[in-house]
C-alpha positions as CSV (number, residue, x, y, z in Angstrom):
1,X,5.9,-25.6,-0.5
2,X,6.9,-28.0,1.9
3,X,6.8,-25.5,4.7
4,X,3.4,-24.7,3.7
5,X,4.0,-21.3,2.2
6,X,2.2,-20.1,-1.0
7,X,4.8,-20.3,-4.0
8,X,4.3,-17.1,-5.6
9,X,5.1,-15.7,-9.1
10,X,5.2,-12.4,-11.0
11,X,2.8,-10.9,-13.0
12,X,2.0,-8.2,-15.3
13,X,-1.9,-8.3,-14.4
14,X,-3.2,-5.6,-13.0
15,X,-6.1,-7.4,-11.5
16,X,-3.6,-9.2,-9.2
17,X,-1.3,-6.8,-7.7
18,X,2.0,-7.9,-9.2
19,X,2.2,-11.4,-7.8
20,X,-0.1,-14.8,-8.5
21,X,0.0,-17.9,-6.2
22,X,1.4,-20.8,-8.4
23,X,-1.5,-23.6,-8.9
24,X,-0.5,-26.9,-7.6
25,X,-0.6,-29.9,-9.8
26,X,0.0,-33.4,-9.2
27,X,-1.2,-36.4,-7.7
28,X,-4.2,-36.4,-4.9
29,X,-2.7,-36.5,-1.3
30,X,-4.4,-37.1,1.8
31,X,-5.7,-33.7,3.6
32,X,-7.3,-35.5,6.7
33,X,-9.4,-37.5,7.9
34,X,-12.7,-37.5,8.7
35,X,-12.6,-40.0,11.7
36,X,-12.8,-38.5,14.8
37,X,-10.7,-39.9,17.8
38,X,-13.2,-39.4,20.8
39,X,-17.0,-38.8,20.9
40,X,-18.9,-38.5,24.1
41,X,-20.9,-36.7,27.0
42,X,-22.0,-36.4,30.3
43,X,-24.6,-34.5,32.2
44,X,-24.8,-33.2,35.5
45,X,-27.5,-32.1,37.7
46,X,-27.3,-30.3,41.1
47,X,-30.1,-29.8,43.9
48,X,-30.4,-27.2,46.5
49,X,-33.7,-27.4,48.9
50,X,-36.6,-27.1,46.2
51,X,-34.2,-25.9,43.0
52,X,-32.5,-28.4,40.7
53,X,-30.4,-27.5,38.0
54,X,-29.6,-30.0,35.0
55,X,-27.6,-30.2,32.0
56,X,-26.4,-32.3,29.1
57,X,-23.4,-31.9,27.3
58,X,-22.0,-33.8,24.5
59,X,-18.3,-33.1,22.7
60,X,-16.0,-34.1,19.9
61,X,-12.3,-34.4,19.4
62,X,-10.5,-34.7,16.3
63,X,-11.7,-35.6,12.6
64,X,-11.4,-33.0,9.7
65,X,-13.9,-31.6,7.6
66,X,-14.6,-29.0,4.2
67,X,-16.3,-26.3,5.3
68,X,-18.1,-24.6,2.4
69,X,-19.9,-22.3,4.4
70,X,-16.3,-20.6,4.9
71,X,-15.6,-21.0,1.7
72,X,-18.0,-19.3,-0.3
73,X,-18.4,-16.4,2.8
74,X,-15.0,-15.5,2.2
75,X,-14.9,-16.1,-1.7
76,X,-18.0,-13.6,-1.5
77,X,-16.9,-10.9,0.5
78,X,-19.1,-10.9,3.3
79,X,-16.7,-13.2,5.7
80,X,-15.1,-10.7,8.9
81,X,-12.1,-12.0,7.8
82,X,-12.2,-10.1,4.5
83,X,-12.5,-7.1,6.3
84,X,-8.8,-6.5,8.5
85,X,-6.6,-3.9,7.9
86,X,-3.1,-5.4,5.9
87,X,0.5,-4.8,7.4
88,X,0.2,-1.1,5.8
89,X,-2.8,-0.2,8.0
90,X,-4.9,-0.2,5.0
91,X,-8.3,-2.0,4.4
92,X,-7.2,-5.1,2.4
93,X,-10.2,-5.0,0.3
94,X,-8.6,-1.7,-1.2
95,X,-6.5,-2.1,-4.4
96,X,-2.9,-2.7,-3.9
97,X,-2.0,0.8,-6.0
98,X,-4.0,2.7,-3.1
99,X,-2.3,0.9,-0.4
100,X,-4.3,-2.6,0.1
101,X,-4.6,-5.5,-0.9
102,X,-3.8,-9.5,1.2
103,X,-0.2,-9.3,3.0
104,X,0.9,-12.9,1.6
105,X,4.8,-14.4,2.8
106,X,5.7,-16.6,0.4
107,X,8.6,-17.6,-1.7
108,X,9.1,-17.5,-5.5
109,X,9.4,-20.5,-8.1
110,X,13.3,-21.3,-6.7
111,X,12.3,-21.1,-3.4
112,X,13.1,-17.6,-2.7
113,X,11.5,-15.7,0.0
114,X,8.9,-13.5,-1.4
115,X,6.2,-10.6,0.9
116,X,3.3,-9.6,-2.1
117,X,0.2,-8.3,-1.6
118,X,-2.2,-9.2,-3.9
119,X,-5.7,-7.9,-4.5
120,X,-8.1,-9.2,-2.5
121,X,-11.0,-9.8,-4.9
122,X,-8.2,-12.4,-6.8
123,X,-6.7,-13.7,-4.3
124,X,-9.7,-15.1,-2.4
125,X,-11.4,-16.0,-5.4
126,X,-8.5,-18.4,-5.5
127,X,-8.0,-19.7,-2.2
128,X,-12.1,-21.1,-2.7
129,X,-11.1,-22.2,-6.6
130,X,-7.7,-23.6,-6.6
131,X,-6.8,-24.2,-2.7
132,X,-8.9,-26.6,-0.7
133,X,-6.7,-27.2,1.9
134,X,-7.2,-23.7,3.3
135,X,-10.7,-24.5,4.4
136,X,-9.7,-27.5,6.0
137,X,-10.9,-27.8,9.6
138,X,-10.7,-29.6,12.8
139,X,-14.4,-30.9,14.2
140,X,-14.1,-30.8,17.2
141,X,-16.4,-28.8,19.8
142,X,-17.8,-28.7,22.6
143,X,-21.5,-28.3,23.5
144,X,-23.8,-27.4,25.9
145,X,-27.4,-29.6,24.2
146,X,-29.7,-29.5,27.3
147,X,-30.3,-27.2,30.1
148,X,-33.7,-27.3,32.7
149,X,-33.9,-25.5,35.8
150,X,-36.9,-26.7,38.0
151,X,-38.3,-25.3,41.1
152,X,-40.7,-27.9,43.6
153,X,-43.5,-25.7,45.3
154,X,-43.3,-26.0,49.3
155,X,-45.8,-29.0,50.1
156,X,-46.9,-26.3,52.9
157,X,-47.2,-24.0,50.8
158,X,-49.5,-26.1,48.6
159,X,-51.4,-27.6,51.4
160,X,-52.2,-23.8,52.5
161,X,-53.5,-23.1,49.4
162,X,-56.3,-25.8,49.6
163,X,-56.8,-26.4,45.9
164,X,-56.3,-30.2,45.8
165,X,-53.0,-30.0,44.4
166,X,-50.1,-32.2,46.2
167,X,-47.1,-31.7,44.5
168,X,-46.5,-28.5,41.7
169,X,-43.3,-27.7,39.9
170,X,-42.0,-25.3,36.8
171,X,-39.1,-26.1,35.0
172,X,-37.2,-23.8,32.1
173,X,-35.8,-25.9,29.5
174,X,-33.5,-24.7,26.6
175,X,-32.2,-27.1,24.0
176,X,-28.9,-26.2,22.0
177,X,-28.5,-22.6,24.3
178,X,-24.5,-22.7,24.0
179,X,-21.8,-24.0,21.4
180,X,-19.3,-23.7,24.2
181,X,-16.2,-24.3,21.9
182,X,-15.8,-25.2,17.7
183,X,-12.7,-25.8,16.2
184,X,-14.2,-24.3,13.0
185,X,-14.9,-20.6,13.0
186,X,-19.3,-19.9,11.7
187,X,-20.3,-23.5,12.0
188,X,-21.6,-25.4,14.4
189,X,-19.7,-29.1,14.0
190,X,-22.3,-30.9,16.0
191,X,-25.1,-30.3,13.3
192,X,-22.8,-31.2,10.1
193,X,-24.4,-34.6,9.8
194,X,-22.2,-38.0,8.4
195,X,-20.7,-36.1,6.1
196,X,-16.7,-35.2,5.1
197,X,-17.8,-31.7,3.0
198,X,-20.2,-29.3,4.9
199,X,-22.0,-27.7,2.6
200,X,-23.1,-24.3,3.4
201,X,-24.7,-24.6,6.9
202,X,-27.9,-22.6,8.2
203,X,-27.3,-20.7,11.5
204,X,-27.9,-23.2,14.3
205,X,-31.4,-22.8,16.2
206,X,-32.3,-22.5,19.6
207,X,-35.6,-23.3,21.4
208,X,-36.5,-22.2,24.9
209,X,-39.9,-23.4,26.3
210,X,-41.4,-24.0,30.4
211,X,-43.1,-26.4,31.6
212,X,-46.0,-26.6,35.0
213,X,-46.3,-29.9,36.4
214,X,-49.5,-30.1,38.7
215,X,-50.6,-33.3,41.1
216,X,-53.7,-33.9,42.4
């Protein structure tokens, strides 16, 4: 309804609980948009005696996006958030006649106030089927992309050694080590590409490597 509760209605199928969300119908309305309102980054990078420390950053704000990946996860079963325990202290994956099932405060077809629980198996089936506005999400995040930590070799240390080398340095370097902040719970905004409907993301990779820098 207009205060964004589910309108609910009675019903004799067992597979449901009792109670069945009404399906909207209608015109299209707008959602969101997919514009964001800022886009940036900055880097920093700190020195003390013969260590430096840097780091990139980069960070959205605003825009909205479909995430399929928690769609389907949760339509499937095998989202965390299928898993909590309902107002009852039961599993809500259990059937409602044992006990479980979704907590869901809505009202009825007049507008009544309505508390239902409804079998979990239907009622996220429906919520990925029937309610896209559910997986509806902000994009905005905030992440670390770069990180190198260098150390310069003592030039009298290197002159001691005798070797011919002048100047020697080894540096760590990690690209994407930390999604600091996402707006959208199991996805990583920053790697959803131009597009408004994410569409069932892989895991988000990591590479670490280190690099010797010798002059002669």
């Amino acid at each position: 309804n207009d205060e964004g509760k589910p309108v609910l209605q009675e019903t004799s199928s067992a597979s449901w609980g009792g109670y069945m969300p009404v399906r909207e119908t209608g015109e299209e309305k707008t959602v969101g948009n997919y514009q964001p309102k800022w886009t940036g980054g900055f880097s920093t990078n700190l020195h003390y005696k013969g260590l430096s420390v840097a780091a990139n950053f980069d960070f959205m704000i605003g825009g909205k996006f479909l995430s399929v990946t928690n769609m389907f996860s949760t339509c499937s079963g095998t989202s965390t958030s299928t898993t909590k325990l309902n107002p009852k202290g039961v599993n809500e994956r259990e059937p409602v006649s044992k006990g479980g099932g979704v907590y869901v405060d809505g009202v009825d077809t007049e507008g009544k106030p309505v508390q239902a629980y409804i079998n979990a198996y239907q009622y996220y089936h429906y919520l990925a089927n029937y309610d896209l506005d559910h997986w509806i999400y902000s994009r905005s995040y905030l992440k670390m992309r770069e990180l190198s930590v260098t150390y310069d070799f003592p030039k009298a240390l290197l002159d001691r050694a005798k070797i011919g080398i002048t100047n020697a340095s080894i540096s760590f370097v990690a690209n994407n080590p930390w999604l600091i902040y996402s707006a959208c719970p199991n996805v990583d905004p920053s790697e959803t590409g131009d597009n408004w409907r994410e569409g069932g993301q892989a895991a988000s990779t990591r590479s670490f490597g280190f690099t010797l820098k010798l002059g002669f």
